[in-house]
N, C-alpha and C positions, 0 to 999 in steps of 0.2 A: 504493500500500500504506500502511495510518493505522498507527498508532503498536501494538506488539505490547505485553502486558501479563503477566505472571507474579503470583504470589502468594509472600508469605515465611511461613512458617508455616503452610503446607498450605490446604487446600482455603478454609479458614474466615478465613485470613491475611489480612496488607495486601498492597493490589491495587498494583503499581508497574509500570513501565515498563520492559521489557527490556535498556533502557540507561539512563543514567544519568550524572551530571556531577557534578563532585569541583570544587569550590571553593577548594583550597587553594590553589590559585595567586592568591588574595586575602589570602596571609598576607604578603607583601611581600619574598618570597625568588625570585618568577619576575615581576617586572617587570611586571606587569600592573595596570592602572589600576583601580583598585573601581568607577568608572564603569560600566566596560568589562567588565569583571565581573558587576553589576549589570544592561545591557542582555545581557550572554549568557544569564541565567537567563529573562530573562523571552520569548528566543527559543524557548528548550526548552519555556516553556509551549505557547508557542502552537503547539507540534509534537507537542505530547504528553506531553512527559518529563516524570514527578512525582517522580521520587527525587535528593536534593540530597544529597552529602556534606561532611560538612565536620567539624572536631573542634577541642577546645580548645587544641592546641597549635598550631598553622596562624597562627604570627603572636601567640603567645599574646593568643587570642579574637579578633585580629583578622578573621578569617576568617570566624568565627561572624558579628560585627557586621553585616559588607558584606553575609552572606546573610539576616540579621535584617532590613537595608533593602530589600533585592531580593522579601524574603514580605511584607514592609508594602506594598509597590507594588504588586507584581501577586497576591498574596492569599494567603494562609495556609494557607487550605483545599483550595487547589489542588498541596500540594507534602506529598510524603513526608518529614521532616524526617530524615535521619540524621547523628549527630555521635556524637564517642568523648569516653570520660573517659583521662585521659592515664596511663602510667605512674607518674607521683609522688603521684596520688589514688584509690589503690585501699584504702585501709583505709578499714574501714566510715562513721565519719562524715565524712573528707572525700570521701569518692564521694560522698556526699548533699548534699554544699557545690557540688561540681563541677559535679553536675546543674543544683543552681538557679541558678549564675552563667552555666551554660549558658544556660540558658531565657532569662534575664536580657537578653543578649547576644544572642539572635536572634530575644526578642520576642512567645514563646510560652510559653504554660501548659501545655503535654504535647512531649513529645521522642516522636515516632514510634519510631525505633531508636535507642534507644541502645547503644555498645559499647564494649568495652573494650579501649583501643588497643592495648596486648600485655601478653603475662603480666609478672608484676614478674617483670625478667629475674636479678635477686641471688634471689630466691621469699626473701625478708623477712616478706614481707604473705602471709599462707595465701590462697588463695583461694577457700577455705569462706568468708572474711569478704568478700571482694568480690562474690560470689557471690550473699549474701545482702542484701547491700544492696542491690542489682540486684533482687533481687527483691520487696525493700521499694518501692522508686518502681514497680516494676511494680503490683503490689497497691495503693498512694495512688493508684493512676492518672496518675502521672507520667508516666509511657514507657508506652509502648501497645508495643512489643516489647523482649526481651533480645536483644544482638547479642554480638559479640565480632569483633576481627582478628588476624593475624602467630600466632592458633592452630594446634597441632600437633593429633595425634587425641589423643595425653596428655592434653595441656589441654583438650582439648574434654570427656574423657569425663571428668575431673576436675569441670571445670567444672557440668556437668549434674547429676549425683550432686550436687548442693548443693541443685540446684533443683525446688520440690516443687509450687509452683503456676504456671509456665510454661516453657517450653524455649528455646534459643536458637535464632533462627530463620535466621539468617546468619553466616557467615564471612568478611572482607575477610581478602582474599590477593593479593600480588603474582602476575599471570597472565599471561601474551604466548605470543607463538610461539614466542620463545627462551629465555623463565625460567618451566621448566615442573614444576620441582621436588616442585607440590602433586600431580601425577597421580598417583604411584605410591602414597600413602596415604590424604592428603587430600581429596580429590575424591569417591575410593569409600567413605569415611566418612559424608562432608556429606551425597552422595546418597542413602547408604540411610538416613539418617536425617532425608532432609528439611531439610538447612541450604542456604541457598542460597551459592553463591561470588557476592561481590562480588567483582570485579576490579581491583585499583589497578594502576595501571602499565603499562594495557593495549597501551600501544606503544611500551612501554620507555623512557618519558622522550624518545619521536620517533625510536628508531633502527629503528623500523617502518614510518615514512615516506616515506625517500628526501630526507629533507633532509640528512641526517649523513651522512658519510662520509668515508675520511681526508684529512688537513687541512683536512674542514668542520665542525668543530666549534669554536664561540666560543669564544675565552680569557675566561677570568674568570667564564664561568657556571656553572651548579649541576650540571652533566654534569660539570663538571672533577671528581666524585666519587662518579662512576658507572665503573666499570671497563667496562660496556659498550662505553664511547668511547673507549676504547684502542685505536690501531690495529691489531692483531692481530685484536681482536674484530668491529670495525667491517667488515676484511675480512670474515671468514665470514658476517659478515650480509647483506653486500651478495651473497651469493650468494642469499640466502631472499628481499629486496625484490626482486633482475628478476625473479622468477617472482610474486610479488604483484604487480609493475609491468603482467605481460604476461597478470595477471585482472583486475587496472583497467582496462586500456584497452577489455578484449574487453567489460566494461559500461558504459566510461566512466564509470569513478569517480577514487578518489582510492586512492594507495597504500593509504592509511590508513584508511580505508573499508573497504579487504579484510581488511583484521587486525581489525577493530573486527568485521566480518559475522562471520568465523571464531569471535571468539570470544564473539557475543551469538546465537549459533543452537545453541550445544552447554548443552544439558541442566542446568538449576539454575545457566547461570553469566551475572553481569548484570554487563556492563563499565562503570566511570563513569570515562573520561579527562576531562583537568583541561581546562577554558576559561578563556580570554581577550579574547574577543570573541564578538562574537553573532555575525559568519562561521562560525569556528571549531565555533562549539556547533552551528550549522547541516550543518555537513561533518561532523561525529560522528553526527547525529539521521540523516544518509543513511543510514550504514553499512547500515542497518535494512533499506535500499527494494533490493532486489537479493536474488537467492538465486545462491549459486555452484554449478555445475555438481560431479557426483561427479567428473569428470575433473580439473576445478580441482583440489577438493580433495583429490584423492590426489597430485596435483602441489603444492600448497603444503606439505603433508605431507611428503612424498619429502624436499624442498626443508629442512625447518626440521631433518629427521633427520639432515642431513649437516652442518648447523652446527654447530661446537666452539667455545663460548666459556668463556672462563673469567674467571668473575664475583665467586664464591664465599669464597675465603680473605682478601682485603685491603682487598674492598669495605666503606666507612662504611655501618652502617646505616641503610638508609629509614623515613622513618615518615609513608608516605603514610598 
């Protein structure tokens, strides 16, 4: 099975890959080599994947750079570029700074997506002025789409209502099996309107895996501020991975393979978990090669409905 392809922005849109890879972990907070980094993207090429995430805070621009050398290497033209402008540059002319130190920084003359990493969460900055700056590089020809992430339908139908010569054509949101919070609004929003979900955090920071579990989780790493990794939570999950475990094996995949297929075959939503290595990008680009049985899936279902975690009141902010 080759590589599956979607559109952002309807029919007439940019053509991407069903899934997708998230480069922050090049910002130098999850231990991974830019080398290593660098050969993971250019594995995705050669398997298909064109959509790259990554944004200016990941390292402030570090992250941008490593994937600026990874499009010089293996080519430009072959990669859907998307990157965010950060919360502290959403007034009208430093988003127009932001853009070009972006570009700057990974090497290009046009930002395919660009988005807007979350609303100003004090709303300081109206975002009729972000808005429209957005849609000034759209109109220069700077970005070839408006994106946005960490949007509500507020924000979203906010945000629109500004913009008069193109739409936004995606949404990054936190997605998995177990932090599903965007269905009951957001989801039926994006979709009747054509916004596609990007998915960050497609396997929960790995507790969709089968690697975590209690007292297997690392002292001193970036999970230590993830409430998922709390033992209480980590139990109930382990109830949802043996039943992912026990549709791995019936295809001989990887845990993680299953949660990744789950959630790159449901409707407008495109998963990009983070690489490290060109293994890794390799074991993400499978997910794709398998179809789950409806039996599966009404049993991985069953399975993630009985999960009770509690993520919500103490967790540190993400900004994948």
């Amino acid at each position: 099975m080759g590589m599956q392809y979607t559109t952002l922005g309807g029919k007439k849109g940019i053509k991407v890959s069903k899934i997708g890879i998230g480069v922050w972990q090049a910002s130098g907070d999850w231990k991974a080599g830019d080398d290593d980094v660098i050969k993971a993207v250019g594995k995705v090429h050669d398997l298909g994947v064109n959509l790259v995430d990554t944004a200016e805070a990941y390292g402030a621009g570090h992250s941008e750079t490593v994937l600026g050398k990874a499009l010089k290497q293996f080519g430009r033209d072959n990669f859907v570029v998307a990157t965010k402008v950060n919360g502290g540059h959403l007034r009208y002319e430093e988003l127009q700074k932001a853009a070009a130190a972006s570009m700057r920084r990974l090497g290009i003359k046009e930002i395919d997506v660009y988005q807007v990493h979350w609303p100003d969460p004090w709303e300081q900055i109206p975002l009729k002025y972000t808005m429209k700056a957005m849609e000034k590089l759209y109109v220069e020809g700077k970005i070839r789409a408006i994106a946005v992430s960490n949007f509500a339908v507020r924000d979203l139908e906010e945000a629109r209502s500004y913009l008069s010569r193109a739409d936004i054509v995606s949404n990054q949101l936190r997605y998995n099996l177990v932090q599903r919070d965007i269905e009951d609004e957001v989801i039926p929003y994006c979709r009747k309107n054509n916004i596609a979900i990007i998915a960050w955090s497609p396997l929960a920071q790995g507790a969709l895996t089968g690697k975590y579990s209690v007292g297997k989780v690392p002292k001193g790493d970036v999970r230590d501020l993830n409430l998922l990794f709390e033992p209480a939570n980590l139990s109930q999950i382990a109830k949802l991975v043996e039943v992912l475990s026990s549709v791995a094996k019936h295809h001989k995949r990887l845990i993680s393979q299953v949660a990744l297929n789950w959630l790159a075959t449901m409707p407008g939503v495109i998963p990009i978990p983070g690489v490290k290595s060109a293994t890794q990008a390799a074991e993400n680009v499978g997910s794709l090669d398998f179809e789950i049985t409806k039996k599966e899936l009404d049993a991985i279902e069953s399975a993630a409905a009985r999960v009770k975690v509690d993520y919500l009141p103490t967790e540190k902010p993400l900004t994948a």
